[in-house]
C-alpha positions in Angstrom: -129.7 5.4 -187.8 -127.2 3.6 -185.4 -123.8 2.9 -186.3 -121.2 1.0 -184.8 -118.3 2.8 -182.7 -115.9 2.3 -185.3 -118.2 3.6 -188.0 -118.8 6.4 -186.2 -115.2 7.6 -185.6 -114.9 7.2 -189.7 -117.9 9.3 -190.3 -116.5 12.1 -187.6 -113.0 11.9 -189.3 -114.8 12.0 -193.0 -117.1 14.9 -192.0 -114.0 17.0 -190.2 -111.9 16.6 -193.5 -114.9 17.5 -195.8 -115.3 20.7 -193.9 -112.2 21.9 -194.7 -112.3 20.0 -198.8 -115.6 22.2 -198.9 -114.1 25.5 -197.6 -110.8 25.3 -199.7 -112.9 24.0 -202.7 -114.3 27.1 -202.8 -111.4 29.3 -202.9 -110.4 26.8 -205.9 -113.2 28.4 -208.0 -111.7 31.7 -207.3 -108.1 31.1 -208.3 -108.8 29.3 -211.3 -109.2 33.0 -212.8 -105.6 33.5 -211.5 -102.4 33.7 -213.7 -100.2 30.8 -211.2 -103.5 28.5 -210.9 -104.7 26.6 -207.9 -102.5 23.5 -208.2 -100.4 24.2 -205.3 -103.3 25.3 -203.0 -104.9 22.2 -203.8 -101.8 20.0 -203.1 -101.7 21.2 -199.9 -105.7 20.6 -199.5 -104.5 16.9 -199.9 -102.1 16.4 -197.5 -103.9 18.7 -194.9 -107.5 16.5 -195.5 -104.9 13.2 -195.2 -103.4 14.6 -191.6 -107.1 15.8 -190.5 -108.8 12.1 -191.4 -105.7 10.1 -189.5 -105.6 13.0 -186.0 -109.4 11.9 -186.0 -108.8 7.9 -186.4 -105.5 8.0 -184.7 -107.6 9.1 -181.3 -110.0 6.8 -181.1 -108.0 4.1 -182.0 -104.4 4.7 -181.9 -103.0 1.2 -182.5 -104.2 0.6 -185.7 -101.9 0.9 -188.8 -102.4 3.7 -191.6 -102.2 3.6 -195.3 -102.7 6.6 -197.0 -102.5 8.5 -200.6 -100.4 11.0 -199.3 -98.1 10.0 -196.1 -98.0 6.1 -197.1 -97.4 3.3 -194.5 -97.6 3.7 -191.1 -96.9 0.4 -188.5 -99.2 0.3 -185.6 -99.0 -1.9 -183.1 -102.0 -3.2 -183.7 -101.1 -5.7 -186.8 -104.7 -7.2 -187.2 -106.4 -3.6 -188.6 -105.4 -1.0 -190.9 -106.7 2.0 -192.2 -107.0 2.5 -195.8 -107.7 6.0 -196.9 -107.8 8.4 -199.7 -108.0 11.9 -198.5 -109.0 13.4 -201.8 -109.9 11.4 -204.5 -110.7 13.3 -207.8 -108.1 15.9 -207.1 -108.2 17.1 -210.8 -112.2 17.4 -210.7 -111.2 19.1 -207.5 -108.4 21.3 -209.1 -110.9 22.4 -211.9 -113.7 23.3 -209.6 -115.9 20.3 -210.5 -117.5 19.3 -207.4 -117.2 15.3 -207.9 -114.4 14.5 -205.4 -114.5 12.5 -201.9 -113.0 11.3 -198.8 -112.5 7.3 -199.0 -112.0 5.2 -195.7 -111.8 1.8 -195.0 -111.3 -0.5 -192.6 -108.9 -3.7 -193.2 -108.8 -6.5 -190.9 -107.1 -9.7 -191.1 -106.5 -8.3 -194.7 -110.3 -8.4 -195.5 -112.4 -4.8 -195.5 -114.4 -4.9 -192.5 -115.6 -1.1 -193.3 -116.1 1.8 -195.9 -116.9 5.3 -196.4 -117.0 7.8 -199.2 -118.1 11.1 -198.4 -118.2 13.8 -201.1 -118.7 17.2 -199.5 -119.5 19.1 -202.7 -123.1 17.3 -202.1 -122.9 15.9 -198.4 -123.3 12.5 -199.8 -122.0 9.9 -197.6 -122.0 6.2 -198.7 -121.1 3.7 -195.4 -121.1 0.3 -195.6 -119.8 -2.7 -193.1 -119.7 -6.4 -193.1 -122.9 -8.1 -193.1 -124.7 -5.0 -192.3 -125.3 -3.6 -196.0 -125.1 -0.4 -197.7 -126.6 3.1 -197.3 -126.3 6.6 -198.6 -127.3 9.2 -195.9 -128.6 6.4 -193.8 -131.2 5.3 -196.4 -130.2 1.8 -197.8 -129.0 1.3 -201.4 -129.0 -1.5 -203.8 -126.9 -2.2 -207.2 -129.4 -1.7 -210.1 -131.3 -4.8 -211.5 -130.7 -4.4 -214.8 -130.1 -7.4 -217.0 -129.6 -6.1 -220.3 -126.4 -4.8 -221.7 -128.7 -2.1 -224.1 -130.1 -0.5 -221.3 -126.6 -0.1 -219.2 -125.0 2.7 -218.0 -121.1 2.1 -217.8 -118.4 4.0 -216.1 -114.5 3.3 -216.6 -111.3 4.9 -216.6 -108.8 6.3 -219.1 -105.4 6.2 -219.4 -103.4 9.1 -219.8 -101.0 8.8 -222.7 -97.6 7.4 -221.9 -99.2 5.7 -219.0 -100.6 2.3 -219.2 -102.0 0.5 -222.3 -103.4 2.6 -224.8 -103.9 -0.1 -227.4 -105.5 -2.2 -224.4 -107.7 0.5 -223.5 -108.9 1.5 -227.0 -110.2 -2.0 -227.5 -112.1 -2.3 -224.3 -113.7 1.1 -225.0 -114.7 -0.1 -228.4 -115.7 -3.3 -226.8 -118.2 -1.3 -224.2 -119.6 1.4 -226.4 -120.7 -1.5 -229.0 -122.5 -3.1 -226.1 -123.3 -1.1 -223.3 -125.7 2.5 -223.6 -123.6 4.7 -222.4 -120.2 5.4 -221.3 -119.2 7.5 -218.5 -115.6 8.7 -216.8 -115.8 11.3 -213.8 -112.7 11.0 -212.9 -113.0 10.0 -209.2 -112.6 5.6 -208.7 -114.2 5.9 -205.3 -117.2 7.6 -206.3 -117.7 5.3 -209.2 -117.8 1.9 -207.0 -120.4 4.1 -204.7 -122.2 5.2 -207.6 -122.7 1.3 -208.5 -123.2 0.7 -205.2 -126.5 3.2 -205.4 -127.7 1.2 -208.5 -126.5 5.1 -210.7 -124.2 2.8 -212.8 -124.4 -0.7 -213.8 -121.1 -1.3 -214.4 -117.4 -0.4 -213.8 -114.1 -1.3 -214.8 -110.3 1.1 -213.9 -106.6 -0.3 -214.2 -103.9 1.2 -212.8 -105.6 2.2 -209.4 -104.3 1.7 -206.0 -105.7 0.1 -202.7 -107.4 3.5 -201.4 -109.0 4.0 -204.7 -111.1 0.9 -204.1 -111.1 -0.3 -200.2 -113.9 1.5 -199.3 -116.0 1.2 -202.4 -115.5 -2.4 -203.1 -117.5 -3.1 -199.2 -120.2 -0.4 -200.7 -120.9 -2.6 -203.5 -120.9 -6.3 -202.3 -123.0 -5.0 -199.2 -125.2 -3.3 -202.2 -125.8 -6.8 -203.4 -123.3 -6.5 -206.1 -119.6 -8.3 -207.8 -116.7 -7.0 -207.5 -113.5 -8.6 -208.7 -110.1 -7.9 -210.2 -110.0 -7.8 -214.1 -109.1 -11.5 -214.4 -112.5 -12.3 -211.9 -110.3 -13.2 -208.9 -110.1 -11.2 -205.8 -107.1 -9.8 -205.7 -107.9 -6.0 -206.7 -106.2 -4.2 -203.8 -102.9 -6.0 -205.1 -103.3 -6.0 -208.6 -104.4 -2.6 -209.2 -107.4 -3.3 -211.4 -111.1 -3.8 -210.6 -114.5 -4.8 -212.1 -118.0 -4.2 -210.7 -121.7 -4.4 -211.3 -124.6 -6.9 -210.2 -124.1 -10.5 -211.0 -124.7 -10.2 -214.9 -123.1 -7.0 -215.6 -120.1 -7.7 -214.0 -120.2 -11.4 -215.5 -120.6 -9.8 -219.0 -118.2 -7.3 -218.5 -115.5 -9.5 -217.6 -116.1 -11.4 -221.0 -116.0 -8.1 -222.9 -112.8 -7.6 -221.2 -111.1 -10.6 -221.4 -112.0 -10.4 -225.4 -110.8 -7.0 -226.0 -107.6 -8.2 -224.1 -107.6 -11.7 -226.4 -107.8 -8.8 -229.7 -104.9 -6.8 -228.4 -102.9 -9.5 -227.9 -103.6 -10.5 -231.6 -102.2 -7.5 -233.3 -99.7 -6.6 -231.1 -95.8 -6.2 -232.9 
């Protein structure tokens, strides 16, 4: 199918960086049988993806500004657009030799997202998405699921690591999905999860604690999919607050509820 110019330089970019993700993700499943361990091979895989994705935006349009995971703000000239990108997101999938990882790039302008892709090269999937032009997954368009009941719902979220954010918080919202929704799923990789709603796989999705690259290009995936995506509080503020919410029109309503609940419970018992 035809995409537009600035698409295509984000699909050229994504591809060039998943060639190389793909190549060093295989020599990951050969030093995980080795006594130091891939972490530093796969640190570097990071930055080097992250330098490979902004060479190949950088040329085509060199006046834009870049934020990135790895090398952090960069001022263009150009203070209308912006790059958001995550060169490797799922780097402990990655790290493990799990092959649920991706390349995330979006496209800010005027502070809105004009533009997304997440590519994972384990699979060559590639979700794109722009404004008003709706979502597709290797060119073949894609639509948030349709399901309406909670008992039927597949949900994916996030989990907090001990001694970072709430624990208590997240242990009622947990509880709160698995008494309501069928199944509960964390893969470890935020972009892939707003694609995977996106693609009507899940039906719902909540993370705290994220950061603007983790959900840039996945938020455009999903509302050009047909589907809601908000902060946790329902507003629109995600990229500043750090915490997201998405599904079709009813799961993302009833999710907020379970949330806001769970967060009303916490509050309740806390010292």
């Amino acid at each position: 199918m035809l995409h537009s110019a600035v698409l295509n330089v984000m699909i050229k970019a994504a591809l060039r960086a998943g060639r190389h993700l793909k190549r060093d993700f295989g020599e990951v499943e050969q030093l995980q049988v080795s006594l130091k361990g891939p972490r530093n091979f796969v640190t570097a895989a990071d930055h080097r993806a992250e330098e490979i994705v902004r060479e190949e935006l950088a040329k085509a349009r060199p006046d834009y500004g870049f934020l990135g995971e790895e090398g952090g703000t960069r001022t263009g000239s150009d203070k209308t657009h912006r790059w958001i990108v995550d060169p490797l997101d799922g780097t402990t999938n990655f790290l493990h030799g799990i092959p649920h990882f991706a390349v995330a790039i979006a496209l800010e302008r005027n502070g809105a997202v004009v533009a997304g892709l997440v590519y994972n090269p384990a699979n060559d999937e590639m979700f794109v998405a722009e404004r008003g032009k709706g979502a597709f997954l290797n060119d073949q368009r894609i639509r948030v699921a349709g399901r309406q009941r909670l008992a039927d719902a597949v949900v994916a979220c996030g989990l907090p690591h001990y001694g970072r954010g709430d624990l208590a918080l997240a242990r009622k919202e947990i509880a709160a999905a698995q008494q309501n929704f069928a199944g509960l799923r964390r893969l470890g990789a935020a972009t892939l999860d707003l694609a995977w709603i996106a693609a009507g796989r899940f039906d719902a999705y909540w993370e705290r604690d994220l950061s603007a690259w983790d959900m840039a290009a996945g938020s455009l995936l999903v509302r050009e999919a047909g589907g809601f995506v908000s902060d946790l509080d329902g507003g629109d503020a995600f990229l500043a607050k750090g915490h997201v919410a998405a599904g079709n029109e009813t799961m993302h309503r009833e999710l907020l509820k379970l949330l806001k609940q769970a967060g009303k419970e916490t509050e309740a018992v806390a010292p």
